[in-house]
C-alpha positions as CSV (number, residue, x, y, z in Angstrom):
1,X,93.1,97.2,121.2
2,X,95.7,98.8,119.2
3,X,97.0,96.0,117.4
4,X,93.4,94.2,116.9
5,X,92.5,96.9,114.7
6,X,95.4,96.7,112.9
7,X,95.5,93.0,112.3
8,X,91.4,93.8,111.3
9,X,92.8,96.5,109.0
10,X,95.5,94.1,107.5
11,X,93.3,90.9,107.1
12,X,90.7,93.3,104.9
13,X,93.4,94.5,103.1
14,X,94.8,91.4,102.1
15,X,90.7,89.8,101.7
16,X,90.4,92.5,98.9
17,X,93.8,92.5,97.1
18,X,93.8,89.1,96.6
19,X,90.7,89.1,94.5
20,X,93.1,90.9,91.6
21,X,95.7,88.1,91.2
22,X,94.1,87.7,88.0
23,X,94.7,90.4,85.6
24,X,96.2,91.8,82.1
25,X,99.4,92.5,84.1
26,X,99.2,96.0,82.5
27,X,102.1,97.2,84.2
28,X,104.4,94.2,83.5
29,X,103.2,94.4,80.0
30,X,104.9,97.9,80.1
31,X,108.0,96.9,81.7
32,X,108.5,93.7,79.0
33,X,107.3,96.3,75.8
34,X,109.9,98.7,77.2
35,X,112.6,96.2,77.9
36,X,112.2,94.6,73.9
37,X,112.0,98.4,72.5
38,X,115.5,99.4,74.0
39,X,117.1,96.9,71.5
40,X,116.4,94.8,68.6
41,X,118.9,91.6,69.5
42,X,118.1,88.7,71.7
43,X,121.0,88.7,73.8
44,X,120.4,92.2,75.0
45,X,117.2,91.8,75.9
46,X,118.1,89.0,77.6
47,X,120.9,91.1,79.3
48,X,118.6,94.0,80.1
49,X,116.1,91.7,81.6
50,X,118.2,90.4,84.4
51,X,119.4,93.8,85.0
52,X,116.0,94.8,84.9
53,X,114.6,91.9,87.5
54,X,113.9,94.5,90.0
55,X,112.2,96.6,87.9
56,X,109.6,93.1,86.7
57,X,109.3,92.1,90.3
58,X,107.7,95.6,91.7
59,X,105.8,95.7,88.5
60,X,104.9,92.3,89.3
61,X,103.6,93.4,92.8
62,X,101.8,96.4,91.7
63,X,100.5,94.4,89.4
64,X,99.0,92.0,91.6
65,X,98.0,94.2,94.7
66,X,96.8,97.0,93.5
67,X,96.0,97.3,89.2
68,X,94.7,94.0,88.7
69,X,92.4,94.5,91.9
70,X,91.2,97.1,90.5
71,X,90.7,95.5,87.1
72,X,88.3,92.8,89.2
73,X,86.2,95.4,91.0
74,X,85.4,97.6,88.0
75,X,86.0,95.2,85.3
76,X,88.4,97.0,83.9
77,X,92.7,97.3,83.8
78,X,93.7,101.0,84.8
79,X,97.0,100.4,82.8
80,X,95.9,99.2,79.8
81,X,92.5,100.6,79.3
82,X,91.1,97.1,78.2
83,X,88.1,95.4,79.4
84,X,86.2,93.1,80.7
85,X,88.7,92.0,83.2
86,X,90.2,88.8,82.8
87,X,88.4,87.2,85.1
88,X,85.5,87.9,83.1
89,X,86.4,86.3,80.3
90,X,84.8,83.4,78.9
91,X,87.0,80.1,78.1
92,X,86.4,76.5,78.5
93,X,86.6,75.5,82.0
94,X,87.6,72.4,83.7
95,X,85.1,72.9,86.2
96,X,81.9,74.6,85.6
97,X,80.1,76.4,88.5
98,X,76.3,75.9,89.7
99,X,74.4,77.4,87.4
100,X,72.0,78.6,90.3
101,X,74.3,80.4,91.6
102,X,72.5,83.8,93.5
103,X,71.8,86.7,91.2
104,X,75.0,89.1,92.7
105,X,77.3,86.8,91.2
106,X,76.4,86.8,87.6
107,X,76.9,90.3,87.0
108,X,79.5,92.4,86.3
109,X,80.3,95.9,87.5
110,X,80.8,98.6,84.9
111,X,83.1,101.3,85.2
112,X,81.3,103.5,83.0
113,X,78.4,103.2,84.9
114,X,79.1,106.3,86.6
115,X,79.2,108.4,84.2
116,X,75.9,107.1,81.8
117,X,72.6,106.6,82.6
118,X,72.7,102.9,82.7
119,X,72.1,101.4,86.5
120,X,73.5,98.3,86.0
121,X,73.9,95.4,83.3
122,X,73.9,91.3,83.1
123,X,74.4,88.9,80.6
124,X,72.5,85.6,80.6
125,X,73.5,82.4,77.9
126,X,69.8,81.1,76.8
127,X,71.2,78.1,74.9
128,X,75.1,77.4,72.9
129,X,73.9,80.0,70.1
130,X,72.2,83.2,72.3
131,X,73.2,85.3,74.5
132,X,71.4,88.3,76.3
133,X,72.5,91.4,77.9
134,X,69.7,93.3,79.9
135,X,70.7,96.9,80.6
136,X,68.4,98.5,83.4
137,X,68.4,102.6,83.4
138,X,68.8,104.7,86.7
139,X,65.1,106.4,84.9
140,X,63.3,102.2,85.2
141,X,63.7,101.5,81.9
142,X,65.3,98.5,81.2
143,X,66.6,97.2,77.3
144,X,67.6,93.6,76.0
145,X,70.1,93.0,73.5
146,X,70.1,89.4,71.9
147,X,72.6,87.9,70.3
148,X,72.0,85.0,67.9
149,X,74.4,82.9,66.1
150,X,73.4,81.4,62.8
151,X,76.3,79.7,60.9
152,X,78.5,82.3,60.3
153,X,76.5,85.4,61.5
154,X,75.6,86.5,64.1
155,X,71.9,88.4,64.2
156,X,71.4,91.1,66.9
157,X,68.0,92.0,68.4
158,X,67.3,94.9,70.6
159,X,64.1,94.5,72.7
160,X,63.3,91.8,70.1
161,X,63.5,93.7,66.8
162,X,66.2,93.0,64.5
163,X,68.8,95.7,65.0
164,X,72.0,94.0,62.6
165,X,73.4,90.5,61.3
166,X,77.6,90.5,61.7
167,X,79.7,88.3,60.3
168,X,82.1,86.3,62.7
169,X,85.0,86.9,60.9
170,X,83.5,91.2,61.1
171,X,83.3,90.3,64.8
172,X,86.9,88.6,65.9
173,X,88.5,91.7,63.7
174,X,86.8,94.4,65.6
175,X,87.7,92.2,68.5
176,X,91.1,92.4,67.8
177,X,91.1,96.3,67.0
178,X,89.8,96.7,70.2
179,X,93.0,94.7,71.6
């Protein structure tokens, strides 16, 4: 009995850890910024990473167990502060995925949920130029945000009233502050 609940225990373990292989790698990232800060030549950085190789692999593993799970259920990396989660983020894929797929997986979770009054949020891609984020409130209310490309700006609608137009090149900068 003993050991069937442990093998239960492990197999859950493992079920939920390996949802986080995918991640920012926050604590490698540390390791590797550390590692090129120490010193400024090539050849001792390539000295200090072999005598650091023990150091990258349980990063590594940390990394992959335990942060970047993290990053996937909360949608965001408890290392680097950054969100969404890399598995959130969108790329061109070689495969796409049904797009009727069931409600639960086309959401993601926020972390700050828990401390806001905001119940939960999705995001929905009406065509190649909009997307819309619905935010529902823990008091019923619920909001939309639209976003709507046009050229080079893009036009922002809240609950379908024109909130702000950004430029793109506005938008990748603050996207890149915020990295």
């Amino acid at each position: 009995m003993k050991t069937t609940s442990l093998k239960i225990a492990a197999v859950a373990v493992l079920v939920t850890s390996l949802s986080g292989c995918i991640g920012q790698m926050g604590t490698s990232q540390l390791v590797t910024k550390a590692n090129l800060s120490a010193v400024d030549n090539r050849y001792g950085r390539a000295g200090l990473f072999v005598l650091l190789s023990p150091v990258y692999g349980l990063a590594a593993t940390a990394d992959l167990f335990i942060f970047n799970t993290i990053e996937f259920w909360t949608g965001k990396n408890p290392i680097t502060g950054k969100s969404p989660a890399v598995a959130d983020q969108p790329v061109d894929a070689i495969f796409k995925v049904n797009s009727k797929l069931d409600k639960s997986m086309t959401t993601v979770p926020l972390a700050s949920v828990k401390n806001s009054d905001i119940e939960s949020a999705s995001f929905r891609q009406l065509d190649d130029k909009t997307l819309e984020m619905t935010v529902a409130y823990r008091n019923g209310g619920t909001a939309v945000l639209r976003g709507e490309k046009a050229g080079e700006v893009v036009n922002f609608y809240l609950d379908g009233e024109f909130i702000s137009a950004v430029n793109l090149d506005e938008l990748s900068q603050y996207a890149d502050n915020l990295a």
